[in-house]
Structure formats: C-alpha cells, structure tokens
C-alpha positions as CSV (number, residue, x, y, z in Angstrom):
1,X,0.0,0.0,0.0
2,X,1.4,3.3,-1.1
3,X,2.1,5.4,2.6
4,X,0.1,8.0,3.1
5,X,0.8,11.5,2.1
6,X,0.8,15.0,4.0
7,X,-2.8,15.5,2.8
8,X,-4.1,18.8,2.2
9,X,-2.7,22.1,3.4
10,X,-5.7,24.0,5.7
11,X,-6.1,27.4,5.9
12,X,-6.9,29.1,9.0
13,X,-10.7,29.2,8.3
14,X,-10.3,26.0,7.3
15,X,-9.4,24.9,10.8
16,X,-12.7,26.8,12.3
17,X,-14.3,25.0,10.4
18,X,-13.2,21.9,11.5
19,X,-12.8,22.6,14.8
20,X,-16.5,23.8,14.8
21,X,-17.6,20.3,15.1
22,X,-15.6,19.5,18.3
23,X,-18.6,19.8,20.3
24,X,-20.8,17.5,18.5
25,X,-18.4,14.8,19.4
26,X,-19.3,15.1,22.8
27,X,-22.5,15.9,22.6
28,X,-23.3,12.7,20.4
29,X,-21.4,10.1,22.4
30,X,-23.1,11.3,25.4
31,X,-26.4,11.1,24.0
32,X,-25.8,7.3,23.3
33,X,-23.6,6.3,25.8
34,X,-20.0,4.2,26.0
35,X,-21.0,1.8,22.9
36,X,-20.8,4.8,20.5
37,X,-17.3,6.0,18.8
38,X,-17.3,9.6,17.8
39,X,-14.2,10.7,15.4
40,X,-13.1,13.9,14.3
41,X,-11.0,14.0,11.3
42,X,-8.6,16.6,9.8
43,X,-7.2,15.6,6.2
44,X,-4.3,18.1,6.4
45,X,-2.5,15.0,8.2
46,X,-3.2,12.0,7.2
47,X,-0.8,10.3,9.3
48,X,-2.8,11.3,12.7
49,X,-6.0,12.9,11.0
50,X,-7.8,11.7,14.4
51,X,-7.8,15.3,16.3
52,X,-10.6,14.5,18.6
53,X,-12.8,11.3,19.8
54,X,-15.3,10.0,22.3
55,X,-15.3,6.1,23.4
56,X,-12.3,5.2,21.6
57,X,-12.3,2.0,22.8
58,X,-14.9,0.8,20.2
59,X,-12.4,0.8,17.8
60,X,-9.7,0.5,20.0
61,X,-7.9,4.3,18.6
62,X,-7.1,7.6,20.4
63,X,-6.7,11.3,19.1
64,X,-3.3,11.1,16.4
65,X,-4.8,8.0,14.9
66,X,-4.3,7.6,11.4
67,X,-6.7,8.3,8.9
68,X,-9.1,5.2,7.8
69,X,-9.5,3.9,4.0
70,X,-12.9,5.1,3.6
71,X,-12.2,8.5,5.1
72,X,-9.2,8.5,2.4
73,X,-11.4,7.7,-0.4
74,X,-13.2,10.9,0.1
75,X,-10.0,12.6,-0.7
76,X,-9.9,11.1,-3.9
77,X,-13.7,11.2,-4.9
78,X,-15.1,13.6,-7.1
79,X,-18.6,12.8,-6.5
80,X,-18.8,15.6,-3.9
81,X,-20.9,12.6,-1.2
82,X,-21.7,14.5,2.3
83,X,-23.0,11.8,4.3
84,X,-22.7,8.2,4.3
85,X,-24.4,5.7,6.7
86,X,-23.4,1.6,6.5
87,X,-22.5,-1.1,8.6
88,X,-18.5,-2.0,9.1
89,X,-16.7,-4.3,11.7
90,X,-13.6,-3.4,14.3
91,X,-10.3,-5.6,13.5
92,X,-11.5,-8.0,16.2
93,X,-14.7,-8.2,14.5
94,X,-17.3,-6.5,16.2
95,X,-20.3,-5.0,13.8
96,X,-20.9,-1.3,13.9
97,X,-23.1,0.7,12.6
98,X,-21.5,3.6,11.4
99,X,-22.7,7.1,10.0
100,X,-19.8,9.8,8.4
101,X,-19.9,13.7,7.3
102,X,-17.3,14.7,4.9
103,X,-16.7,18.6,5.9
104,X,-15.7,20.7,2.8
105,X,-14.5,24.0,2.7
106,X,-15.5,27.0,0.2
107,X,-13.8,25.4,-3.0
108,X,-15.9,22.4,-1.8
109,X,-12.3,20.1,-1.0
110,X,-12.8,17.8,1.5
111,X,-11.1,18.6,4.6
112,X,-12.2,16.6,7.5
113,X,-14.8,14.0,8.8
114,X,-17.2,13.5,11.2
115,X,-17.7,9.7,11.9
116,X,-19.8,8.0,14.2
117,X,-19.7,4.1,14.8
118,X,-22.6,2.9,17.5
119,X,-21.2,-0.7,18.3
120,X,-23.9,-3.4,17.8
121,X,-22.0,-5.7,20.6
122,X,-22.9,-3.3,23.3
123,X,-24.5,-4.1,25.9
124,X,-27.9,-2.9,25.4
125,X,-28.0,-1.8,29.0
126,X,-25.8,0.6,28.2
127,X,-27.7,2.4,25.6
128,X,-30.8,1.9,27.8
129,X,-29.1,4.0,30.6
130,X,-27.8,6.5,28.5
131,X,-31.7,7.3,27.0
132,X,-33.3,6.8,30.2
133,X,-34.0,9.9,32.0
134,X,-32.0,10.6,35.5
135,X,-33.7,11.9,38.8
136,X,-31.9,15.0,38.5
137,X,-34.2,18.3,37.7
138,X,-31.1,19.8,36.1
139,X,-30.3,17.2,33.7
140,X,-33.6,17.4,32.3
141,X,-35.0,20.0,30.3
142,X,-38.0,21.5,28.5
143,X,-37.3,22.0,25.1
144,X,-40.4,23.0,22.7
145,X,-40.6,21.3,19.5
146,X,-42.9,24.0,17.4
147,X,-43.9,23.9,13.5
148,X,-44.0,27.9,13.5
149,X,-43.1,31.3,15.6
150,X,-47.0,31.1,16.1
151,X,-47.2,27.3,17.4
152,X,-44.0,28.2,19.7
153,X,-45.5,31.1,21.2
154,X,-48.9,29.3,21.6
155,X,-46.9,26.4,23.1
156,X,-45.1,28.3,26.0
157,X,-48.4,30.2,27.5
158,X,-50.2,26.9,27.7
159,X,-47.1,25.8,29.7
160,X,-46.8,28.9,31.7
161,X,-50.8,28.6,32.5
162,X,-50.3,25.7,33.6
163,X,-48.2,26.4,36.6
164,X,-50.7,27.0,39.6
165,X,-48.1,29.4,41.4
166,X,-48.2,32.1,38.3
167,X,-50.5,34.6,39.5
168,X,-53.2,36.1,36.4
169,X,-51.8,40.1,37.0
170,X,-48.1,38.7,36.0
171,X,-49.1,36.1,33.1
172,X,-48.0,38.2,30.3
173,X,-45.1,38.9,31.7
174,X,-43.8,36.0,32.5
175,X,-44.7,34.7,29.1
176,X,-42.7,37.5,28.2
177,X,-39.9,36.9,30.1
178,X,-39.7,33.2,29.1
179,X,-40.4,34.1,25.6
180,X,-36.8,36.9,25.7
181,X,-34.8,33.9,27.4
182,X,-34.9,31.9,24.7
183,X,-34.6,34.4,22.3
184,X,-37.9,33.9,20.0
185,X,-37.6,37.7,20.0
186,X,-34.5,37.6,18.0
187,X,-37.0,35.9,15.3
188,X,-38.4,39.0,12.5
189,X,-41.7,40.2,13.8
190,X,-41.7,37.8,17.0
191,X,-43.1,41.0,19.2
192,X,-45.5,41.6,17.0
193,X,-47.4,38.3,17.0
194,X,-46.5,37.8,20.9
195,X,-48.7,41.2,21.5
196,X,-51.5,39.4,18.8
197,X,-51.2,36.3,20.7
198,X,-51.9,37.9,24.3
199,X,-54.0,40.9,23.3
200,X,-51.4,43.3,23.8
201,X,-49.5,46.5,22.1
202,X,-45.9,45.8,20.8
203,X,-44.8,48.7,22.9
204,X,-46.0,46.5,26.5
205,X,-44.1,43.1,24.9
206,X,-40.9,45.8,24.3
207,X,-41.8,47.5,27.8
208,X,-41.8,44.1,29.7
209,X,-38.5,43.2,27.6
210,X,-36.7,45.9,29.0
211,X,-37.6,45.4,32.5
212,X,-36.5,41.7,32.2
213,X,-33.5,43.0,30.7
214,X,-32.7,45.5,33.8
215,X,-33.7,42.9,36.4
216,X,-31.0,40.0,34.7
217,X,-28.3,43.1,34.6
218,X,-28.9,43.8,38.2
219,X,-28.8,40.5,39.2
220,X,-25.6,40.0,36.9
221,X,-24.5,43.2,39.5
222,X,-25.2,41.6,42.2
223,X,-23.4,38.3,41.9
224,X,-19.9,39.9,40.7
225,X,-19.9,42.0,43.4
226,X,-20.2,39.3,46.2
227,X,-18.0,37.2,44.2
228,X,-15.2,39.8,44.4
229,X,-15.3,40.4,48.0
C-alpha cells in the first residue's frame, strides 16, 4: 500500500471549520452512551488525521490515529458525497453501525470528517441507561418542538398557564420573560405576533423586555460583586 501523504494544506478558516464540530463529538457520544465511537478527522495530516474522539475503545484508537481507507477515499472522490451511513466491523470483528460527514470548505475540497460508529456488541443496557432519563431536575429539560413562531409562542403560554403558582396580574409577563430567554424575539416580527397572541400593544411586549433586561443586569451586579469580596 502506497504510505500515506501530508494531505491537504488548511487554511486558517479552514481549521474553524473543522474545529466547529468538536462539540458534537461530545455531545453525540453522550447522548448514546460508551458503545458509541465519535471521530473527528482533519485531512491536512493523514498520518494522525484523528484530532478529537469520544469512546475510543470501540475501535480501539485515540486522538493522532491515522486516517481510515474510507475517510481516504473521500479525498480522492469527485462525487462531492456529504454523508454516508453503512454497517462495518472493528479488526476484532465487532459489527458497527456507522454514520460519516465529509466537511468541505469553500472550494468544496474535503477537509475533514465527522464519523460516528454505534457498536452493535454493546450491551444494550448501556444504551438503555444513557436514554433513560435521571432523577436530576437539572439534567432534564423542557425544550419546545414547534412547526412555527405562532405554534412556539402558543406552546409556552399553555405551559406557563399551567403552573398553579403564576398569578393572572403577572401572566404576560412572565410569558414575556420566558419568551426573551430563549430568544424567540431575536426571530423578525416575533413582538408583534406575541402582543396578537396575548391581546397586547408591541410597545408593552418591548416595555416588559426591558424590565426583564434590567432585572438579569442587576442581578448580573449583584453576583460579581459578592464574588469579588
């Protein structure tokens, strides 16, 4: 087999790039636990093109790894493939299923990969555990899945009348409040169909923003102060 080359020369946005999908690796290995291999490639050396990875020990390799022969022959293609998903085994033999993003730059060159391999000889305990929901109010939270700005909206002032502590006089501004800390108002024309949805003006939603925004800075304030002494 012909030894592997220096692979391609990165720029510095090139890099960014790359390194942009650092977290992911993390973030997908703990979503499905110790049986799944997350691999971060960079093709500018091929020799150790493994910069980052979660549960090595699927496959038995650790950050400086070499670059694999499928991830190689996505150098060399010139069909321009993003995403692949197929089945594969470890040298010992295990079966994986595996799943890969080829990351191009600009000039659309292939400059890393993002790999996942979810071992199928894991204990399926283990992937139970890692999906089943802990006893811990902090690990768990309420994310709303919406089909619009409209739905969302609609969907977090059923949830906030449905707290039996939230008083009628302050509904609309916690709504409000909930609505800025998760930045729908970022969203074009979010005010406006927040103040249609609760039978306000724009100029409360914008009135109640600013409040919201004064009470987080004081509280910011607060807490930096009695850190420093």
């Amino acid at each position: 087999m012909q030894s592997l080359g220096p692979g391609l020369p990165l720029t510095d946005e090139d890099r960014h790039l790359i390194a942009s999908f650092e977290p992911a690796v993390e973030a997908i290995a703990a979503l499905f636990g110790d049986g799944c291999e997350v691999v971060l490639h960079a093709f500018d050396n091929l020799h150790a093109s493994v910069i980052k990875i979660a549960n090595g020990h699927v496959t038995g390799r650790r950050e400086g790894a070499p670059v694999t022969d499928f991830a190689l022959s996505r150098l060399t293609s010139a069909e321009g493939i993003q995403w692949s998903s197929y089945f594969t085994r470890t040298r010992e033999g295990g079966m994986m299923k595996s799943a890969s993003v080829t990351i191009r730059n600009r000039a659309g060159q292939a400059i890393g990969m993002l790999c996942v391999n979810f071992s199928l000889d894991a204990p399926l305990g283990g992937l139970l555990q890692a999906l089943t929901p802990v006893m811990n109010p902090e690990a768990t939270r309420h994310e709303t899945f919406a089909h619009s700005v409209e739905d969302l909206v609609d969907q977090v002032i059923a949830r906030v009348d449905e707290d039996p502590d939230q008083g009628i006089g302050s509904r609309n501004k916690a709504i409000i409040c909930h609505l800025f800390d998760q930045g729908i108002f970022d969203i074009k024309d979010a005010a406006q169909q927040v103040a249609d949805r609760l039978g306000i003006s724009r100029h409360t939603v914008y009135l109640h923003i600013r409040n919201h925004k004064a009470t987080q800075a004081t509280a910011e304030g607060t807490s930096h102060t009695e850190t420093s002494t």
